[in-house]
ZAPAZA-279045 format. One record per residue (C-alpha): residue number from 1; residue in three letters; x, y, z. Coordinates in Angstrom, 1 decimal, padded with zeros to 4 digits. Each point is the difference from the previous one (the first is absolute). Layout:
N
+-----+-----+--------+--------+--------+
!   n ! res !   east !  north !     up !
+-----+-----+--------+--------+--------+
! NUM ! ALA !      X !      Y !      Z !
...
+-----+-----+--------+--------+--------+
# end
This chain:
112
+-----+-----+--------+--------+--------+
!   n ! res !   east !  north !     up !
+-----+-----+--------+--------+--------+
!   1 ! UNK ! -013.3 !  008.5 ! -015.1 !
!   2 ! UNK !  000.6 !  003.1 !  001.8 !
!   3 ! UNK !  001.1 !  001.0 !  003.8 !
!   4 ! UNK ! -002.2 !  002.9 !  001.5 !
!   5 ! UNK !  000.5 !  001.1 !  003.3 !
!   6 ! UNK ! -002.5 !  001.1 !  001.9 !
!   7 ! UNK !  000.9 !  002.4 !  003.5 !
!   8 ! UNK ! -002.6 ! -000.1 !  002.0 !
!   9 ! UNK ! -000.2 !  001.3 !  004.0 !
!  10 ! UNK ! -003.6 ! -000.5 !  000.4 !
!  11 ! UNK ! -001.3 ! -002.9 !  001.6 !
!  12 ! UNK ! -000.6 ! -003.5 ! -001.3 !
!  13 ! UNK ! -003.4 !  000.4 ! -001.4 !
!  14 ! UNK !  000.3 !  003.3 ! -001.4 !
!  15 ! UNK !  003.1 ! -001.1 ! -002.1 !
!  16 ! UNK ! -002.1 ! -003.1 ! -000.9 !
!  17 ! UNK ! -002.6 !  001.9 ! -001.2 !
!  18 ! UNK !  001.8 !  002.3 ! -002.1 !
!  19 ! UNK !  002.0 ! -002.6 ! -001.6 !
!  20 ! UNK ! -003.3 ! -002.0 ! -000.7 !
!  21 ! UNK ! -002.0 !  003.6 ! -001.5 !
!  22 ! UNK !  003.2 !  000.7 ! -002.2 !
!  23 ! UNK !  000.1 ! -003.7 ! -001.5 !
!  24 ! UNK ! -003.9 ! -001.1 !  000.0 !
!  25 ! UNK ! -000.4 ! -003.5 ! -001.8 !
!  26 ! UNK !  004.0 ! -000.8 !  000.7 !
!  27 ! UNK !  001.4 ! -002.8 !  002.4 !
!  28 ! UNK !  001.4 !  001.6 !  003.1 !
!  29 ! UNK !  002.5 ! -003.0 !  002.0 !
!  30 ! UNK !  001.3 !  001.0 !  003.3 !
!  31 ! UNK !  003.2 ! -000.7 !  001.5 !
!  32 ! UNK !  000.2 ! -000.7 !  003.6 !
!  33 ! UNK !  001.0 ! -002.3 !  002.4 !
!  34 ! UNK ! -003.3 ! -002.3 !  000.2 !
!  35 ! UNK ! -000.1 ! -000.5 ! -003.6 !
!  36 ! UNK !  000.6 ! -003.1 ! -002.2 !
!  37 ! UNK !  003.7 ! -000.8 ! -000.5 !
!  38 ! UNK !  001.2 ! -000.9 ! -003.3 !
!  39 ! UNK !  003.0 ! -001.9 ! -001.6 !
!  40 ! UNK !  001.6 !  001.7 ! -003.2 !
!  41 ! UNK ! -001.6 ! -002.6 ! -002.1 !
!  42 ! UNK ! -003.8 !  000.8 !  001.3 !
!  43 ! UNK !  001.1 !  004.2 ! -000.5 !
!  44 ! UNK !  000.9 ! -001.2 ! -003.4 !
!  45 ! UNK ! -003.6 ! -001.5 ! -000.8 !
!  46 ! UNK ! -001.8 !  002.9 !  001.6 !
!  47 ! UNK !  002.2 !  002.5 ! -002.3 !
!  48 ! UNK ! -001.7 ! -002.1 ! -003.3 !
!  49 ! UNK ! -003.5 !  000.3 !  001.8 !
!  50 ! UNK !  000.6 !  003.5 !  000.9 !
!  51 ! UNK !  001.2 !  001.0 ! -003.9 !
!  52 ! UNK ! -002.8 ! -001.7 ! -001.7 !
!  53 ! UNK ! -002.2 !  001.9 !  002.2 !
!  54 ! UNK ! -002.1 !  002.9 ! -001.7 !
!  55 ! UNK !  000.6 !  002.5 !  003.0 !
!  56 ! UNK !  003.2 !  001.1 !  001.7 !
!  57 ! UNK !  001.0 ! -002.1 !  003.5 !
!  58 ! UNK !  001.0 !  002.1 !  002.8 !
!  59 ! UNK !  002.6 ! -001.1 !  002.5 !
!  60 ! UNK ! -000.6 !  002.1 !  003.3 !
!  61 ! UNK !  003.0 ! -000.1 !  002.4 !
!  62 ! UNK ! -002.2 !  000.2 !  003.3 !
!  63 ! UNK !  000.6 !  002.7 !  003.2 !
!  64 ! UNK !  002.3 ! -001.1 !  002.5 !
!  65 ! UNK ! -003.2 ! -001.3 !  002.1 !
!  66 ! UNK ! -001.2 ! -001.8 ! -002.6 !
!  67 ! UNK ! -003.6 !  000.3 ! -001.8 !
!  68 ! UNK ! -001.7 ! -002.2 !  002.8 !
!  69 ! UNK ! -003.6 !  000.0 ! -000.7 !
!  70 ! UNK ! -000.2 !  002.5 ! -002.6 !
!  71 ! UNK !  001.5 ! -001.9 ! -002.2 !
!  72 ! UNK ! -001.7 ! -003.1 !  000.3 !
!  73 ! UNK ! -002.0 !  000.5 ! -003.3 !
!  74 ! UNK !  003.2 ! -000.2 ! -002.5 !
!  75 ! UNK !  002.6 ! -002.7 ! -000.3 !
!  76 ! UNK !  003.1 !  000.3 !  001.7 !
!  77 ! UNK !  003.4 ! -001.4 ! -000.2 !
!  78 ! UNK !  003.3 !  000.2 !  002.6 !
!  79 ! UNK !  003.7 ! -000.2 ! -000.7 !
!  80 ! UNK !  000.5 ! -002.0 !  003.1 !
!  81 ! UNK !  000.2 !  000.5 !  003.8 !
!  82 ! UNK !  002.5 !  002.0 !  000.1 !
!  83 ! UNK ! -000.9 !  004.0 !  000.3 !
!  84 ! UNK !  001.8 !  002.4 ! -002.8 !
!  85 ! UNK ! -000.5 !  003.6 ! -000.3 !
!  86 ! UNK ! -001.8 !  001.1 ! -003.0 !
!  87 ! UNK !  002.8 !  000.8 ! -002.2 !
!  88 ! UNK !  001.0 ! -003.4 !  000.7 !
!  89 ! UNK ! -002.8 ! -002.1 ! -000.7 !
!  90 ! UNK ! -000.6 !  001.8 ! -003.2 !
!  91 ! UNK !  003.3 ! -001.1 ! -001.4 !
!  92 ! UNK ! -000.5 ! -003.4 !  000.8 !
!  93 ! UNK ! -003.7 ! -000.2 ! -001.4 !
!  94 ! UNK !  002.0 !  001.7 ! -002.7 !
!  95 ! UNK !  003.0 ! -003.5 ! -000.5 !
!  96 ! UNK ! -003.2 ! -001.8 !  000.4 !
!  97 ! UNK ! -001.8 !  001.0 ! -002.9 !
!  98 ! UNK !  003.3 !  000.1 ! -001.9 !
!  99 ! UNK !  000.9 ! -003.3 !  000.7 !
! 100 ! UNK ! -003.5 ! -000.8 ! -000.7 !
! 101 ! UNK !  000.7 !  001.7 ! -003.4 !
! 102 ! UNK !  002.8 ! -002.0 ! -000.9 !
! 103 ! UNK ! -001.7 ! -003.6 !  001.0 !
! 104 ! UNK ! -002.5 !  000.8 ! -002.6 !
! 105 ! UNK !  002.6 !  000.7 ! -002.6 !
! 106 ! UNK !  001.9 ! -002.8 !  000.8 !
! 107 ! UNK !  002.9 !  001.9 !  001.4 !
! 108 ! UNK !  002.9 ! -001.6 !  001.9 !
! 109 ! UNK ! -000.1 !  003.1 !  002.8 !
! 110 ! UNK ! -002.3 ! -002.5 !  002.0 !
! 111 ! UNK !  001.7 ! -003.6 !  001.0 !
! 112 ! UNK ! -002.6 ! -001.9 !  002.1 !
+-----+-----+--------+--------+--------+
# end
């Protein structure tokens, strides 16, 4: 697994479509407010899915607006209701898919 940060000031789409061109064939997620909230335990069975997977999965940390429609063709997830700046909400996708990491290995870090 690896972290790449993409900065981006164009618009939505554009960013969208260059992340899409760069990546063709790889799952792109999207985080952002309207998507599907997860518990650490449903994180840790999409991190199984997403290594046995032939192609990379991108994580997109959306614009401060959001995708909207343009996003509406790729999954999406959110990290709650709260907002968080970007920096933020990267490191706590980041504890997510560490904890994640150590529910698969059977690591105490995570205590349901």
């Amino acid at each position: 697994m690896s972290l790449v940060e993409h900065r981006n000031k164009t618009d939505p789409e554009t960013y969208l479509k260059e992340i899409s061109d760069k990546y063709p064939g790889h799952s792109i997620i999207l985080l952002q407010e309207s998507g599907e909230e997860l518990d650490s335990m449903q994180y840790s069975e999409l991190l199984k899915r997403w290594s046995m997977q032939r192609n990379d999965t991108h994580l997109v940390v959306g614009p401060p607006g959001g995708f909207a429609l343009m996003g509406m063709e790729h999954e999406s997830l959110s990290l709650g209701k709260i907002t968080l700046p970007h920096e933020l909400a990267a490191v706590v996708l980041l504890e997510q898919l560490y904890r994640a990491s150590t529910i698969i290995k059977g690591l105490p870090y995570h205590r349901p």
